[in-house]
N, C-alpha and C positions, 0 to 999 in steps of 0.2 A: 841420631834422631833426638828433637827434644821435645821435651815431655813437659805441660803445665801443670799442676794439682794442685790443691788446697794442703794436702797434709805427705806427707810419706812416713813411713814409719820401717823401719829398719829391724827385722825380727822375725819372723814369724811362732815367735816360742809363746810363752801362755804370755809373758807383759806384753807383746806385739799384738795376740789375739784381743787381750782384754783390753786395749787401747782401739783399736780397731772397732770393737762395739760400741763404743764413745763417737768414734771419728765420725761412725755408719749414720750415727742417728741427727747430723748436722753437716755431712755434706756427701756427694759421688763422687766427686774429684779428690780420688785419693790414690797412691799407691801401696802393696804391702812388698819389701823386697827381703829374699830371704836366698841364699845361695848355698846350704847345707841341705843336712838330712830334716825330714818335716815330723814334725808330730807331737815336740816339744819333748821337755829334756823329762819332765814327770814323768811322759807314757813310755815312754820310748828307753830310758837307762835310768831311771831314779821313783819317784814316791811307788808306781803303780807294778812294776815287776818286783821291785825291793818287796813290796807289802805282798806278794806270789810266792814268793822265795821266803819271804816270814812265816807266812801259813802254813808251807808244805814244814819247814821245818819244825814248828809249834805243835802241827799234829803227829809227828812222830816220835817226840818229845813225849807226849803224854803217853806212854806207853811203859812209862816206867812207874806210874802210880798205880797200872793195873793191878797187880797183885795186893795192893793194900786195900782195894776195894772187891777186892774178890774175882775180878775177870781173868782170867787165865790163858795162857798162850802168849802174851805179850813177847817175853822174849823170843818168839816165832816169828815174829816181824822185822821185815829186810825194807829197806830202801832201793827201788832203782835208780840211781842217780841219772841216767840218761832222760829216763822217761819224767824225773821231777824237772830238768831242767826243759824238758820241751813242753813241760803243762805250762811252766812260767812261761816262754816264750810264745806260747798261746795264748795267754789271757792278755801278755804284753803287745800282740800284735791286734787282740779285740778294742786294745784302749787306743791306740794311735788312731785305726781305722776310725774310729769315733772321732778322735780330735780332727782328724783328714776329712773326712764327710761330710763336716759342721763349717770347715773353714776354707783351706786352699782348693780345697775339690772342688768348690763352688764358686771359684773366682776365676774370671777371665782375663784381661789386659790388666785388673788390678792389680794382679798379683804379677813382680815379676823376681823369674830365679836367676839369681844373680848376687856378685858381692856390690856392695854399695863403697863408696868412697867420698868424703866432705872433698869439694872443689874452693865451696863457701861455705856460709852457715845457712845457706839455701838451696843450694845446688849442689848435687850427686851427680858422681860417673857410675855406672853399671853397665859395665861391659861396651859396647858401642852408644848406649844411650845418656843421653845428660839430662835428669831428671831438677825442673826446677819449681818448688816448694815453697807456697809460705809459712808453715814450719814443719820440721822436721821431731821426729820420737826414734829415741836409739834406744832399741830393745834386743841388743845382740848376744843376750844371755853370758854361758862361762865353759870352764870347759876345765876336766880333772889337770891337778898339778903330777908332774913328774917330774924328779931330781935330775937333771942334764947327765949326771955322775950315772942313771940307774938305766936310762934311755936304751944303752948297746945292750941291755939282756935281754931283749925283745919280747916277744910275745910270752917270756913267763913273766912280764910286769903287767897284770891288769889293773884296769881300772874300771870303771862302773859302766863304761864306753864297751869295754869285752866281757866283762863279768858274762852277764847274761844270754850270751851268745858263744860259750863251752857247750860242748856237748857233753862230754863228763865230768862229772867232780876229779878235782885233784884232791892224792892222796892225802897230801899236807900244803898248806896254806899259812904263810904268815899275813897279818894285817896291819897295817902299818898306817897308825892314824886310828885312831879310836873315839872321832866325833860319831855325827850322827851315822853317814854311813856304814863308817870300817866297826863300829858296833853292833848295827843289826846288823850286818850281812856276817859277819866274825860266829856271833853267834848263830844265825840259822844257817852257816854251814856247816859247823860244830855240831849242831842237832843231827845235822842229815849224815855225820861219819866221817866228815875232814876233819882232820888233824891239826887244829888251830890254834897260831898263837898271835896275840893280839899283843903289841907295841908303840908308844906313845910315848915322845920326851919332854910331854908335861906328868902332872904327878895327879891328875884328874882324867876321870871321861865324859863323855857325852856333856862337854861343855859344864858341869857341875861346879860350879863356886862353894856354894852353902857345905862346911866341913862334914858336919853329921849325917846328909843326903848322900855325900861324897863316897863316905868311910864306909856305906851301908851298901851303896853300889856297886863299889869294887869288891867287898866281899863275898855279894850275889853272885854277880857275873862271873867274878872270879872264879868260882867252884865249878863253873862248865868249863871253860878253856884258861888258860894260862895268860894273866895279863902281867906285862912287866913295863912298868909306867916309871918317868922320870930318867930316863937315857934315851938321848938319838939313835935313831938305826943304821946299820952301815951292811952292805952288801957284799958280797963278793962270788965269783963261781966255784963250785967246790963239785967234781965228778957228776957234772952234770945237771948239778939240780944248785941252789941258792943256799949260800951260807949266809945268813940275818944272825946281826950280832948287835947288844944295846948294852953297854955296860959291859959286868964279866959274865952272862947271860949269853947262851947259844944254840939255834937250832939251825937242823938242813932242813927245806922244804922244796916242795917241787914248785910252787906259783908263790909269787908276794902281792897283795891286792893295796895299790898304793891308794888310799883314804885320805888325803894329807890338805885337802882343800880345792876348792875351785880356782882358775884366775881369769879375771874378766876378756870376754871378747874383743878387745880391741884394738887391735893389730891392724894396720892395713886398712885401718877406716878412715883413718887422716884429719885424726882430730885434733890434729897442730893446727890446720886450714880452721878451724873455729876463731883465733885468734885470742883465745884464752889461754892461761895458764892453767898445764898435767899436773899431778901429782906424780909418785913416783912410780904407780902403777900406769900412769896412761892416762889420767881421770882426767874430766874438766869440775869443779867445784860445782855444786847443785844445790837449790833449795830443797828441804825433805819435804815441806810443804805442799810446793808447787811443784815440782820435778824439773824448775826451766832451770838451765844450764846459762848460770849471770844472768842476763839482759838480754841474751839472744831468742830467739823464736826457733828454739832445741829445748827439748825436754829428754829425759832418761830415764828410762825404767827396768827394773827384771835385777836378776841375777847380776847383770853389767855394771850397777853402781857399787857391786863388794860389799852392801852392809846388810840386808835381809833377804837371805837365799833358800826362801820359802814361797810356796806355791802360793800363798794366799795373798802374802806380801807381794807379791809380783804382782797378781791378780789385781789391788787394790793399788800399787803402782802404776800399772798398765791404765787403769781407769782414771785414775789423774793426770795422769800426761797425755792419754787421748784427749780428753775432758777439755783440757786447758791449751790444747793445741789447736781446739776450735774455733776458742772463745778472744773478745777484743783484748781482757785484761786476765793475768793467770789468777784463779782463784786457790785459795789456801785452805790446805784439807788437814783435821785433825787424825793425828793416825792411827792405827788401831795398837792396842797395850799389844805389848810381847807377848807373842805363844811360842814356845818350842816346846817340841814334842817326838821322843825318840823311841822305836814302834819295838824296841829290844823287848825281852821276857822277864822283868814284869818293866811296864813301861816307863822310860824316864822324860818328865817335864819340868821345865821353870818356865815361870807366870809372871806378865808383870815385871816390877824391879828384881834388879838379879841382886845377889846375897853383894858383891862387891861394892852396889850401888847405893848401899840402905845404909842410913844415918845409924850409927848405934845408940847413941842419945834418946834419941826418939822411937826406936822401933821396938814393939813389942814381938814374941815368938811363942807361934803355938805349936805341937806337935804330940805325935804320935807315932809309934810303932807296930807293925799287923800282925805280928805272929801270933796273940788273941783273936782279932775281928773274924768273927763267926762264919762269914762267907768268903772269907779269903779260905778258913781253916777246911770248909765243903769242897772248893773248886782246888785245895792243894796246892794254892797260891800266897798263901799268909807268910810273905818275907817282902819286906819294905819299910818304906818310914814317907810319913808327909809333915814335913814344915810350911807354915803359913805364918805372913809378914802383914803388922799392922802397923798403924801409926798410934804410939802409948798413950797419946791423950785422950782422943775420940774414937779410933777402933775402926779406921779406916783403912781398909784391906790396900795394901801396896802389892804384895806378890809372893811368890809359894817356888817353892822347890821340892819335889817327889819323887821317891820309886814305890810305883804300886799297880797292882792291877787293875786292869779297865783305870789305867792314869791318864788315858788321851780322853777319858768320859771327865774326871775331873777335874782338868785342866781345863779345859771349855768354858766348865761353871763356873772356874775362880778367875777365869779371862773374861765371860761377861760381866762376872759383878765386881768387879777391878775397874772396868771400864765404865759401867755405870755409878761406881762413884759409893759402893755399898760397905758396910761398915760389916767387922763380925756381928755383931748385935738382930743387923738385917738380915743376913746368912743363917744364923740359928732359930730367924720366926718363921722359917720357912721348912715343910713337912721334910722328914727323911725316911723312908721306908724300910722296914725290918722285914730279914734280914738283907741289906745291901754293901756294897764297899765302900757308897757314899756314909755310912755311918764312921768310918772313918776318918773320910773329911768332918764331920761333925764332930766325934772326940779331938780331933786337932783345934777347932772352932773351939769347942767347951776350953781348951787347956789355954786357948790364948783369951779368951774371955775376961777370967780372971785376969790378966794382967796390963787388962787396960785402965784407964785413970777413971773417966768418968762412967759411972755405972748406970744405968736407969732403975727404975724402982721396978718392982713385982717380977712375975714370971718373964727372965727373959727373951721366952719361946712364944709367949703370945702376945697379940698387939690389941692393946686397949682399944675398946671402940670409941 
């Protein structure tokens, strides 16, 4: 059968949906084709179970400051690991049903399930049908890496695709990969009583460049489970259960949760038939801009292009390459400053320019440490440090690197006013409430202050009328 449309879009993961809101509102001739599981990779194995699995482990955790505030019984508290893992798995089936309800469940011949395949750079095979497009959005999201070498240990290698769908905690737990994943999850299953060791052969985590963030990081985290960074891991079976070995470093564990990276979907899609040149992943070259793929009437968005494999980015992806897949000429969209944000205990973000990317000539540095700040020292939370990145001359906020708590709150603020173009000067005329943790973003503002070139005159917390 063939099939005419204005658009197709290949996906149905959040860039597919969020493209599709674009498409919706500039034509009906469209199709969504999507030949997996629905629900997108957030509700379904990543942001929204991951942050289930945080919480249950976070409030068990805090069990160990009762005695010092006087509550008693604490160490009377056990964990069901069956029944934590089936709340996550509840809340993770309330989020999907929401993204299901909102999108495919409401679609009829538009949507069709199926894998898609380039014929041309307009024309799709899906199964018996040949779908033909004037233009096409490849939104085919990623999918966890696995070493070929680790493949034959079967079901004790998960990944964030099985994580969440154990029925019980395993004893012991290596994690291997220590981004954003294999760190929250390392850690809230360490909270909940698995026996974790956390493995990585870089000599950082959670993508941390900036040294002093770094250094402060590792020896937070570190004091919960065991991180041994700067050695590859290597596997092997030992009576039954996995021998993980990095360096002269060695534990057994019964599950290894491989963390190690996504790799984009696009196998089997036949994106030779574009008539472009791959890269060595598979890629066709893209505008960041525009999303279109060269000069052809293909756009790409999601997790599939390897470079921001984040909900929002996608999100804000997905709306660009709908947008422009409607329109006569592609239009060029500025994109939003870097946020990364990793949802571990106490939270890690960089904002903005990352520490590798900042000119040292020019860049001013402010900071601070929280084992003072008043309300970290309340909530039992006073262990971090926030660095903030200016520009030396005029005091124009470039980007931040943090562990802190309530750090996904201010991160936000130093990624809206980043992007609005706001100087430390403008950050400190603005109110900060006592006691807050944002006062700490303030004393890091206060200490990069002084070290910018030009100063203004008088108070400068208040703005002359």
């Amino acid at each position: 059968m063939d099939k005419h449309v204005d658009v197709a879009i290949i996906g149905a993961g959040s860039a597919g949906l969020y493209a599709l809101s674009q498409v919706r509102q500039a034509t009906d001739r469209y199709v969504l084709i999507d030949g997996g599981e629905l629900g997108t990779t957030c509700a379904r194995v990543g942001c929204m179970p991951s942050k289930a699995a945080i919480q249950v482990g976070e409030d068990f955790h805090r069990r160990v400051l009762f005695e010092r505030m006087g509550i008693e019984g604490g160490e009377e508290l056990t964990l069901n690991g069956a029944e934590a893992l089936e709340h996550v798995r509840d809340l993770r089936d309330v989020f999907v049903d929401k993204v299901l309800s909102n999108s495919t469940d409401n679609m009829d011949e538009e949507f069709i399930a199926g894998h898609a395949r380039f014929v041309s750079p307009t024309e799709l095979q899906v199964g018996e049908d040949r779908i033909h497009a004037k233009t096409v959005v490849i939104a085919t999201g990623s999918r966890p890496v696995i070493p070929k070498a680790w493949q034959g240990f079967g079901e004790r290698i998960l990944t964030t695709d099985e994580l969440f769908e154990l029925e019980e905690l395993p004893a012991s737990l290596a994690v291997i990969g220590l981004g954003t994943i294999g760190l929250e999850m390392g850690q809230a299953l360490s909270r909940m009583g698995v026996a974790v060791t956390g493995i990585d052969q870089l000599d950082h985590i959670a993508g941390l460049q900036d040294p002093e963030v770094r250094q402060v990081a590792v020896d937070t985290l570190g004091k919960e489970f065991p991180l041994w960074l700067g050695q590859a891991a290597d596997i092997r079976e030992e009576d039954g259960r996995l021998r993980v070995t990095a360096g002269d470093r060695s534990v057994l564990v019964e599950r290894v949760l491989a963390a190690m990276g996504r790799r984009p979907n696009v196998e089997d899609l036949g994106l030779e038939n574009l008539g472009v040149a791959l890269d060595a992943r598979g890629l066709p070259a893209f505008d960041p801009h525009t999303l279109q793929v060269g000069d052809l009437p293909v756009f790409i968005a999601g997790d599939v292009t390897g470079e921001r494999a984040i909900l929002h980015e996608a999100g804000a992806e997905g709306r660009i390459a709908g947008f422009n897949a409607v329109q006569a000429a592609p239009v060029a969209f500025q994109r939003q400053v870097p946020l990364a944000i990793n949802f571990c205990d106490p939270n890690i973000a960089v904002v903005g320019s990352a520490w590798n990317a900042l000119d040292p000539e020019r860049t001013a540095i402010g900071e601070v440490k929280l084992g003072p700040l008043g309300r970290a020292l309340i909530m039992g939370k006073n262990k971090g440090m926030i660095r903030v990145y200016a520009d030396r001359e005029d005091g124009r906020l470039l980007g931040a690197s943090l562990i802190a708590p309530k750090g996904e709150n201010l991160a936000h603020l130093l990624a809206w006013s980043i992007q609005r173009g706001l100087t430390v000067f403008d950050l400190l005329r603005l109110p900060f409430y006592h006691p807050s943790i944002e006062e700490g973003l303030q004393a890091a503002l206060y200490d990069l202050r002084g070290k910018i070139a030009r100063q203004p005159e008088g108070p400068v917390e208040l703005e002359r009328l």
